[in-house]
C-alpha positions in Angstrom: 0.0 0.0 0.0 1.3 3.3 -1.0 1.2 4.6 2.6 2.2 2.1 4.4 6.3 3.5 3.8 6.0 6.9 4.7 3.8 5.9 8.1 6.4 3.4 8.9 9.3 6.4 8.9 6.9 7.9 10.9 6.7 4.7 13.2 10.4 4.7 13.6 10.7 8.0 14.5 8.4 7.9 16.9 10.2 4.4 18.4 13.3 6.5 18.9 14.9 3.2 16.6 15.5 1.6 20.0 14.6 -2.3 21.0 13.1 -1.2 24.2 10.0 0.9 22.5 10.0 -1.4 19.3 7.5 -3.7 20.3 5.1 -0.7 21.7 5.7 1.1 18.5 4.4 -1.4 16.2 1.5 -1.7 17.8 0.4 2.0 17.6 1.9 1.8 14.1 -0.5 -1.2 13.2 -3.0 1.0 14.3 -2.3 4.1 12.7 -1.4 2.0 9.6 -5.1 0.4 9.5 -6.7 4.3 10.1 -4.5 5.7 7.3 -5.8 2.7 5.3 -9.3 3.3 5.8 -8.9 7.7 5.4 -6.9 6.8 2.0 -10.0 3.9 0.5 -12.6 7.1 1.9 -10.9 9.7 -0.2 -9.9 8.4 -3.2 -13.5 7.3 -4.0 -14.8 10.9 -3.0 -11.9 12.3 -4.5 -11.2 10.2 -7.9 -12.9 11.5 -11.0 -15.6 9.9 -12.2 -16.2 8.1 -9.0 -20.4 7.4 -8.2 -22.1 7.9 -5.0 -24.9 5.1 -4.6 -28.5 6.5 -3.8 -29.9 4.3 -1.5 -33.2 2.7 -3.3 -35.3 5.5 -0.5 -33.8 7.9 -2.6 -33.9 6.7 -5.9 -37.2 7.1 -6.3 -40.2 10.2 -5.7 -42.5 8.0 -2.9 -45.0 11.8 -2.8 -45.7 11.6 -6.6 -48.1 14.4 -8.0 -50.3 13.6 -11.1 -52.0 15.6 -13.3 -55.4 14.8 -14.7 -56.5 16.7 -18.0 -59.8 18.0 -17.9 -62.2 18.1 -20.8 -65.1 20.5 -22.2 -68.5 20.0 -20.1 -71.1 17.5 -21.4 -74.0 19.2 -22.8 -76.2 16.6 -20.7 -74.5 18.0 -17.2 -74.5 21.5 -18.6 -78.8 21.1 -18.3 -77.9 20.2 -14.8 -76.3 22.8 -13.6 -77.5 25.5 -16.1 -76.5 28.7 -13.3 -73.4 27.5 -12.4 -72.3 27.6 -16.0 -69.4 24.5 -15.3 -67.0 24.3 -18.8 -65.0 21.7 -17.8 -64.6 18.5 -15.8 -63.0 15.7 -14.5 -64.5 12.0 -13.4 -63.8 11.7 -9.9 -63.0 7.3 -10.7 -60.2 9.1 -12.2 -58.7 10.9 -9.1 -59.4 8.0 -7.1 -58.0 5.7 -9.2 -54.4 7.5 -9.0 -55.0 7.9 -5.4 -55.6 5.1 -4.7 -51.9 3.9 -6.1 -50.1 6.0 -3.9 -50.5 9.2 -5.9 -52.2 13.2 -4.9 -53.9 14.9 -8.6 -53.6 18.4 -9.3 -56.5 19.0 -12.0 -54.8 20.4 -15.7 -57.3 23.2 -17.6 -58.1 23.5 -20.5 -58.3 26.7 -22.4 -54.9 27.7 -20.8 -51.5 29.1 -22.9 -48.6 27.5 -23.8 -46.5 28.8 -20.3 -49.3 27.4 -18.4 -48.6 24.1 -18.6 -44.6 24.2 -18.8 -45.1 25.7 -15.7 -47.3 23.2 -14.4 -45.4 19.9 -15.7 -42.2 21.4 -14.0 -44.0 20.7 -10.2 -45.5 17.5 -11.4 -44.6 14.2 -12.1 -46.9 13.0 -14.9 -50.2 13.4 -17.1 -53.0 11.1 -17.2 -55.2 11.9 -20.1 -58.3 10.8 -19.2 -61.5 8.9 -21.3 -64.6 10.5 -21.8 -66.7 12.3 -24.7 -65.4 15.3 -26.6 -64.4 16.8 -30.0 -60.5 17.5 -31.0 -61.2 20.2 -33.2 -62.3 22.6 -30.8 -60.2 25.7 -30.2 -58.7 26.1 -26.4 -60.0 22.6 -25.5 -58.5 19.1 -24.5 -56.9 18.6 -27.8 -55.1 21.8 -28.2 -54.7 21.2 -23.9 -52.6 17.7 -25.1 -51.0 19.6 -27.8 -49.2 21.4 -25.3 -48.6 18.9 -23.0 -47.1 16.2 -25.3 -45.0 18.6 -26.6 -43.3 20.2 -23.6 -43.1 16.2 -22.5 -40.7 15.1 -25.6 -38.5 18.4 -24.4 -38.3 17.0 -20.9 -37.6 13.7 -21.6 -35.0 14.6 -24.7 -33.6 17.3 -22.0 -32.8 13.7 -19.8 -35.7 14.6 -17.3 -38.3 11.7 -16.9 -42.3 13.1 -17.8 -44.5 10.1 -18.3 -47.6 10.3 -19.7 -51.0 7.8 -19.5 -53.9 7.6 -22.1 -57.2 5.9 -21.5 -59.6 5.9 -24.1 -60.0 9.3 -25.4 -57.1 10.0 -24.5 -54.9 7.5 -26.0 -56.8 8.1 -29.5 -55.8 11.7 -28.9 -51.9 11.0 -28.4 -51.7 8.6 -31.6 -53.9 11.4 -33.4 -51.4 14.4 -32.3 -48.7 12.2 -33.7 -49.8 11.5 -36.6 -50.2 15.6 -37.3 -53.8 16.1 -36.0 -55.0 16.2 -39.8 -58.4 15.8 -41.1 -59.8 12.8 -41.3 -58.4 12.1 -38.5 -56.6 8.8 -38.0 -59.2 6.9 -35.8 -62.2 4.8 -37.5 -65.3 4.3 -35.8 -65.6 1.5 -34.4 -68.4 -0.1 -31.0 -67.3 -1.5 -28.5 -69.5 -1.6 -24.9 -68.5 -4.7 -23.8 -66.2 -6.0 -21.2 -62.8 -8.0 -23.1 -60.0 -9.7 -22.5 -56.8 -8.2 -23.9 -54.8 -10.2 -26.8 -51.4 -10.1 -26.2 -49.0 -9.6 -28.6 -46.2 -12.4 -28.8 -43.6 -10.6 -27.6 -46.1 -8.2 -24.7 -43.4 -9.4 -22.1 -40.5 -7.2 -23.6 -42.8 -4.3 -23.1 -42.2 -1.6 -20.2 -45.7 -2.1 -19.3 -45.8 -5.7 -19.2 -42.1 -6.9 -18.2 -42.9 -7.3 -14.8 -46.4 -7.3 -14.5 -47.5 -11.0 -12.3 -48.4 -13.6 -14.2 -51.7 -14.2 -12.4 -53.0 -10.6 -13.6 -51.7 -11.7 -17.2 -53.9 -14.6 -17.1 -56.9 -12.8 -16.0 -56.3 -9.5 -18.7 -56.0 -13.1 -21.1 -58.2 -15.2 -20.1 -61.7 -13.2 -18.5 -63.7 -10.1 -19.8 -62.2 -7.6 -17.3 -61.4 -4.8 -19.4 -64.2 -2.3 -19.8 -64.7 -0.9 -23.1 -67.0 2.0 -24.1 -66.3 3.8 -27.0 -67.4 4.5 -30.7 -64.3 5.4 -32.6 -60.7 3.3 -32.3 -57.3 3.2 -33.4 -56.5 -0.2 -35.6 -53.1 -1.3 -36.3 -53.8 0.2 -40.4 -53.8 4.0 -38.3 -50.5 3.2 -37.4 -48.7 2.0 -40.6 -50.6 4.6 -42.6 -48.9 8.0 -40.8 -45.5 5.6 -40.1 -46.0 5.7 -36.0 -45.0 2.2 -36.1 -41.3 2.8 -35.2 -42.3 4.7 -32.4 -45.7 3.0 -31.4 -45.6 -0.5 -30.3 -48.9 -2.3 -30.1 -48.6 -4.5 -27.2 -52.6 -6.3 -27.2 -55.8 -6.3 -29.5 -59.4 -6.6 -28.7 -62.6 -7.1 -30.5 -65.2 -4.6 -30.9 -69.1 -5.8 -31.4 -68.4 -6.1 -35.6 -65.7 -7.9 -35.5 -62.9 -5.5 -35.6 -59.8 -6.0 -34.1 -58.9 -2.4 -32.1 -55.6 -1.5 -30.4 -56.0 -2.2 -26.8 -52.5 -1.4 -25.6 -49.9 0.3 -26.6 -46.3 2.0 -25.8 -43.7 5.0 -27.0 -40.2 2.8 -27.7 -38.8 6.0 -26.9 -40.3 8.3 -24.2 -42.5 6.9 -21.1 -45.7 7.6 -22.6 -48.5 4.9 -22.9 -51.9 4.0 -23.7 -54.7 1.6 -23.4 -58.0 1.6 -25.1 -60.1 0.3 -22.3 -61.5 2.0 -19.0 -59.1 0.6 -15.5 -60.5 3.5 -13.3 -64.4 1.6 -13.9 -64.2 -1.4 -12.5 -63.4 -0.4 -9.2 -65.1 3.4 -9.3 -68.4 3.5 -11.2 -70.8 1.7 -10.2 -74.2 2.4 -12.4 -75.8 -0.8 -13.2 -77.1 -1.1 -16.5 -73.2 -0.6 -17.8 -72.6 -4.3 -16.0 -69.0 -3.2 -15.0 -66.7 -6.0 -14.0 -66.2 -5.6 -10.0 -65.2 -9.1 -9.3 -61.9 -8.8 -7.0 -60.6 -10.7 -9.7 -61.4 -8.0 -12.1 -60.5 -5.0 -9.4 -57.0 -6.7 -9.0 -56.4 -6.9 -12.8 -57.5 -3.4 -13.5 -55.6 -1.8 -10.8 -52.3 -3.0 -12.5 -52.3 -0.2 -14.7 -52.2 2.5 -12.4 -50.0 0.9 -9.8 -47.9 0.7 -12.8 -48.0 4.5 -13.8 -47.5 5.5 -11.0 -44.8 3.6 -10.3 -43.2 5.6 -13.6 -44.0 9.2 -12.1 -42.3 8.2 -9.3 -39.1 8.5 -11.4 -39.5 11.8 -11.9 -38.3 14.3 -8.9 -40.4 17.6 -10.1 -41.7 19.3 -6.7 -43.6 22.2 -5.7 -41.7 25.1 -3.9 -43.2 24.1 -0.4 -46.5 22.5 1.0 -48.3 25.9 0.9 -48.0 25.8 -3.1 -48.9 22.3 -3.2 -52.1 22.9 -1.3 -53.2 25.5 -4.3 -52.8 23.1 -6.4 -54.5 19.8 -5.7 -57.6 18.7 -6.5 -58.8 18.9 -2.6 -59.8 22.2 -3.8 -62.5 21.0 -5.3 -65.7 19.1 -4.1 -67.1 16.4 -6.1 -70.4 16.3 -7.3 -72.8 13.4 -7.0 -73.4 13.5 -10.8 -74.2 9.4 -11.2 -77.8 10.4 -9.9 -78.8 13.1 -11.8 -78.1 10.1 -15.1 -75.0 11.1 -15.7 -72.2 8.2 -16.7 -70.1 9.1 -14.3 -70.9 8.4 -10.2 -69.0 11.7 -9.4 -67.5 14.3 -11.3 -65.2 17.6 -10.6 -66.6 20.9 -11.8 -64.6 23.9 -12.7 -66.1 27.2 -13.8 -64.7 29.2 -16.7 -61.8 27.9 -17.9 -61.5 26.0 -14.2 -59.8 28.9 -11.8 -57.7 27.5 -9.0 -59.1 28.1 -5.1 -57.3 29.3 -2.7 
């Protein structure tokens, strides 16, 4: 060992080079040898270029992940309901609790904003869940031009080395294939009926996917095997939407389903590049809506199955590190702001929505 000469001079020194302290002196100098040791090993891997300093796995990963949930233009049914209050904008609460209940808090996205709005925003949060539900893409200031914005300033984050993920259900995985593919006109989506609860068919090589890698094998076998996933939509994305506007190098299509006619729909699907994902289907219903006539699949089969998709979303935001400034901005921001209505029995879909006013104005 490199010091184990110049301590030894020192050792000598300090033993006067006489018999009588010899014995005494190697002793301390075994001991100052083995703390010399230990000091050297310390500092050169503080010291050494390029050297690494291990997180521990508490702090390799954001355990108080923020989400944000895009809202959507109002229905014109709930609109009739609450005619005074003039609401533009909503959110289904399944979708709040969904995230919540995967370890998660929502701050609620609106629509309508500019572009610095929501660069602002995705800096304190840690990723977007585009939600399902029932609205047009060609409408100015509204959830399309909202996602727009969003999966824009996401590619930046992620090319910049900062992990964004985003999540798509429904509507809102048809909108992030139809913003890639230019947001032309037709746009690429077909119609296409599906109200029926599926299984998902899995690709042959699904367990390569991010999604999928790890996800248990009893879940797979129930997604496989059991009509768990709930479907209710009219228009699709098909694996011809893909290979038409070239998105398959970037898309990969990891399950199909059926829709009432016959044709085979995308039910899952991946980015190859940025954490961004999709699925046709409805997760947040099994566990969170609860009107009857839709037959929802609530089995704890089907609730254990369907909550695999947020645990595993959430589980990607929590590799992003974006914060608030402090609790007190935080508490602006979430969706506890914001009192859920009991929507489900005035007819509506839903069992509860969120309701924001013009444009959906933050409470202090």
């Amino acid at each position: 060992m490199i010091l184990q000469p110049i301590v030894m001079d020192i050792c000598h020194i300090a033993s006067g080079r006489t018999r009588r302290w010899l014995t005494a002196a190697d002793s301390w100098c075994a001991i100052l040898i083995m703390k010399a040791a230990l000091l050297f090993v310390v500092v050169y891997f503080l010291r050494c270029e390029g050297a690494v300093i291990v997180k521990t796995t508490s702090d390799a990963v954001n355990n108080r992940p923020i989400i944000g949930v895009l809202s959507q233009e109002q229905s014109m049914y709930l609109h009739t309901k609450y005619p005074e209050e003039n609401y533009t904008s909503y959110i289904a609460s399944s979708y709040v609790k969904d995230v919540e209940a995967s370890g998660a808090r929502v701050v609620p996205i609106m629509i309508g904003k500019d572009r610095s709005y929501y660069q602002e925003l995705m800096q304190k949060i840690n990723g977007v869940l585009m939600p399902g539900g029932a609205t047009y893409f060609n409408q100015s200031d509204g959830f399309a031009d909202a996602g727009q914005h969003i999966l824009d300033i996401a590619k930046e984050l992620n090319d910049a080395g900062d992990y964004f993920p985003i999540f798509g259900t429904c509507l809102g995985f048809e909108l992030l294939i139809i913003l890639e593919s230019g947001r032309g006109d037709p746009e690429n989506r077909i119609r296409c009926y599906s109200y029926d609860n599926l299984p998902l068919n899995f690709t042959e090589d699904f367990r390569s996917s991010k999604m999928f890698k790890n996800a248990p094998e009893d879940v797979i076998n129930l997604l496989k095997n059991e009509d768990v996933t709930v479907n209710a939509h009219q228009f699709c994305i098909v694996d011809e939407n893909l290979k038409s506007h070239n998105l398959t190098e970037h898309w990969r299509v990891t399950s199909h389903s059926d829709d009432l006619y016959g044709v085979t729909f995308i039910a899952s699907v991946e980015h190859t590049r940025y954490p961004f994902y999709g699925v046709q289907f409805h997760p947040e219903k099994s566990a969170f809506e609860w009107k009857l006539n839709k037959h929802y699949p609530s089995s704890a089969e089907a609730i254990k199955a369907n909550r695999y998709f947020m645990d595993f979303f959430v589980n990607e935001c929590r590799k992003s590190f974006h914060t608030f400034e402090n609790a007190a901005e935080e508490n602006q921001y979430v969706i506890y702001n914001y009192e859920p209505h009991f929507t489900g029995v005035l007819g509506s879909a839903y069992h509860q929505c969120y309701l924001f006013e013009p444009r959906g104005t933050v409470k202090g």
